[in-house]
C-alpha positions in Angstrom: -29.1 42.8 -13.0 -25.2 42.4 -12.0 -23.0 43.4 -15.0 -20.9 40.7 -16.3 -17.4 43.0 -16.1 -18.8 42.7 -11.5 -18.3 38.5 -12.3 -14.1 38.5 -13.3 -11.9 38.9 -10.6 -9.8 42.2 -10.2 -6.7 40.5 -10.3 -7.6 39.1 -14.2 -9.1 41.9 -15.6 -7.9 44.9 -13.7 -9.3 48.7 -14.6 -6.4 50.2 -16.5 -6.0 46.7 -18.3 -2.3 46.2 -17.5 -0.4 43.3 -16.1 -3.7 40.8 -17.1 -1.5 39.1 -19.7 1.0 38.4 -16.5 -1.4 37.3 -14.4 -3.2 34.7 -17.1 0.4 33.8 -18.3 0.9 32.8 -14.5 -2.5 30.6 -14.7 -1.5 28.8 -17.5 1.9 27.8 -16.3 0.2 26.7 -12.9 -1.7 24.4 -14.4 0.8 23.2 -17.2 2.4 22.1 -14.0 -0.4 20.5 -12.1 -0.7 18.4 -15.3 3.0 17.2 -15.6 2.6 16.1 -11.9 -0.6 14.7 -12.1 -0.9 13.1 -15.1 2.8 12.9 -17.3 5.2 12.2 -14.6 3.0 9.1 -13.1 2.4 7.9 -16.5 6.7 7.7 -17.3 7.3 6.1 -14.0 4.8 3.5 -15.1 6.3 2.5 -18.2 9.6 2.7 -16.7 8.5 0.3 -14.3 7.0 -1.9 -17.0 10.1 -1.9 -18.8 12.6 -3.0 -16.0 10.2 -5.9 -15.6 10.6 -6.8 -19.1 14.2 -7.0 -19.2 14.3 -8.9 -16.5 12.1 -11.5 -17.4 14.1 -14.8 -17.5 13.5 -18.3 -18.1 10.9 -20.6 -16.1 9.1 -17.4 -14.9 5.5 -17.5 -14.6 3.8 -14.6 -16.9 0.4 -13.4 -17.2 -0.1 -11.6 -20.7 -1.7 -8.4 -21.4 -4.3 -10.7 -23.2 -4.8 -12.5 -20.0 -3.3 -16.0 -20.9 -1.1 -17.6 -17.8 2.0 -19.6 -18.5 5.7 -20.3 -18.1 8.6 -18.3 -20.3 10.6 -21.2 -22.1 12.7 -19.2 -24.1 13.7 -15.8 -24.7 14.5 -14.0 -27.8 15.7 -10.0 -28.2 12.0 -9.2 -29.1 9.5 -12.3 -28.3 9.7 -14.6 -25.9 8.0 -18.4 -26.1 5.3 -19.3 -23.5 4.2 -22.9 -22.7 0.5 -22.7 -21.6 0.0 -26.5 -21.8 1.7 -29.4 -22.1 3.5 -29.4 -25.8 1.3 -25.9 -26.0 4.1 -23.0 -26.3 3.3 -19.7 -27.6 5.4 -16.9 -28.9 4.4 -13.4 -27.8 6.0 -10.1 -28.4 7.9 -9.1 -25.1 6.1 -5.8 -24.6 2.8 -8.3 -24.9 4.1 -9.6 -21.2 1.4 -7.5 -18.4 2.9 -8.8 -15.0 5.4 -11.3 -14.0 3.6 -13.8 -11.1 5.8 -14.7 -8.0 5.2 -18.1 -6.2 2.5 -17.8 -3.8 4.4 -18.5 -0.3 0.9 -18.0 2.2 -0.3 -21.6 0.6 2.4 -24.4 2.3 1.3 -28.0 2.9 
């Protein structure tokens, strides 16, 4: 049987015991990295993105909600904006409520 101080590398546990507090401090920051890139930094350009579109939402845009309802921005307020859905159908939602802004499809001309 293999003892268990043979399974962990020299370079985290070395014989005289020094320096594994650098080397494990060095992991950790590695990976705090990895996650900021991989995870944190994604995730802020995102909601920037989301934002931008937001504010630029203007009247007589065609919306989809994050609730999935499609319809046309009649008016805008500093935190709602008024949807018609139907004819004499309009809808107030919360402007953060907005999940994508549609744009006209151009491939479909007759």
């Amino acid at each position: 049987m293999m003892p268990i101080s043979s399974l962990i590398p020299l370079a985290v546990a070395p014989a005289n015991g020094q320096g594994s507090y650098l080397v494990v401090g060095g992991y950790i920051l590695f990976f705090l990295g990895m996650m900021y890139f991989m995870i944190l930094r994604p995730q802020q350009k995102q909601q920037r993105e989301h934002q931008e579109m937001i504010n630029k939402i203007k009247a007589g845009d065609r919306v989809v909600t994050s609730s999935g309802i499609h319809g046309t921005v009649v008016t805008i307020k500093e935190k709602t904006i008024l949807v018609r859905v139907a004819d004499k159908v309009e809808l107030e939602f919360s402007r953060s409520a907005v999940g994508a802004v549609v744009k006209p499809d151009d491939a479909v001309k007759t």
